[in-house]
C-alpha positions in Angstrom: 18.2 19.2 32.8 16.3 19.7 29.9 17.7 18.4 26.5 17.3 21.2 23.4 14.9 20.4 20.6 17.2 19.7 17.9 15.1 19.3 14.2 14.6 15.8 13.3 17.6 14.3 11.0 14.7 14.1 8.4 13.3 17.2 6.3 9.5 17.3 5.5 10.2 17.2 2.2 11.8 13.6 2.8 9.3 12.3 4.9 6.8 12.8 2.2 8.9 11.2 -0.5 9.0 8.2 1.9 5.4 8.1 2.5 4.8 7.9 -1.4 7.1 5.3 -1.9 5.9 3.0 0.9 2.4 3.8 -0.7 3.4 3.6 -3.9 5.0 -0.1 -3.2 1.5 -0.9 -1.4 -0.2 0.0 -5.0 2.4 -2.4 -6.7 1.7 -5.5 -4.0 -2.0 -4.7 -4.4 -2.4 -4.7 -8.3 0.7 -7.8 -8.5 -1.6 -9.8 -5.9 -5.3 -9.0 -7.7 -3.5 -9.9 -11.4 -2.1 -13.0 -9.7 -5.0 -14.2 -7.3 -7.7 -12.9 -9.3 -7.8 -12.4 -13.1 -5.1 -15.3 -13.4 -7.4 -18.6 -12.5 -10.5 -16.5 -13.9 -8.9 -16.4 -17.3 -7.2 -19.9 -17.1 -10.7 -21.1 -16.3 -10.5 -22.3 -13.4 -12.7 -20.2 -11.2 -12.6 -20.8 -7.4 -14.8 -18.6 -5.4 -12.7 -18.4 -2.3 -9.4 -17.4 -4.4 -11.6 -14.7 -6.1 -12.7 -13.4 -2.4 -9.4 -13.8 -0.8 -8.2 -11.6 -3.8 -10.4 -9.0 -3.5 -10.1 -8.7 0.6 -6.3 -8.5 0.2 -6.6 -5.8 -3.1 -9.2 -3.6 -0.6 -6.7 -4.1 2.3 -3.7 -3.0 0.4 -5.7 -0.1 -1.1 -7.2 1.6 2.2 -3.2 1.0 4.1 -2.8 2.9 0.9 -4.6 5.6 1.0 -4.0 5.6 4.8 -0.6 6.4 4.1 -1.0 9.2 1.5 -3.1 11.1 4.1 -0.8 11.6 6.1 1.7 13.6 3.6 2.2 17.0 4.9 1.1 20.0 2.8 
């Protein structure tokens, strides 16, 4: 027996707001973790190459799972 195609619980126009919120909170994490990693030992003076590379891997990261994520918003 084939089961009918019922419409998912979920309208577009709420899958989208999910999608920017998720993406949204990814922009929060990435900007919270470059400020923290990043800018905060560099102004402190106490400049450590590896924290300064770590921070910008994870910034990029968080930035292209990002924009990953706002791609796929429907129209």
């Amino acid at each position: 027996m084939v089961e009918p195609d019922f419409p998912s619980p979920i309208g577009k126009a709420a899958r989208n707001e999910r999608r920017k919120a998720f993406a949204s909170t990814c922009n929060t994490v990435a900007v919270a973790f470059f400020v923290s990693a990043l800018l905060q030992p560099v102004t402190g003076g106490q400049l450590r190459w590896i924290s300064i590379i770590g921070a910008l891997v994870g910034f990029v990261a968080l930035q292209g799972f990002l924009h990953y994520i706002l791609a796929r918003v429907e129209d």
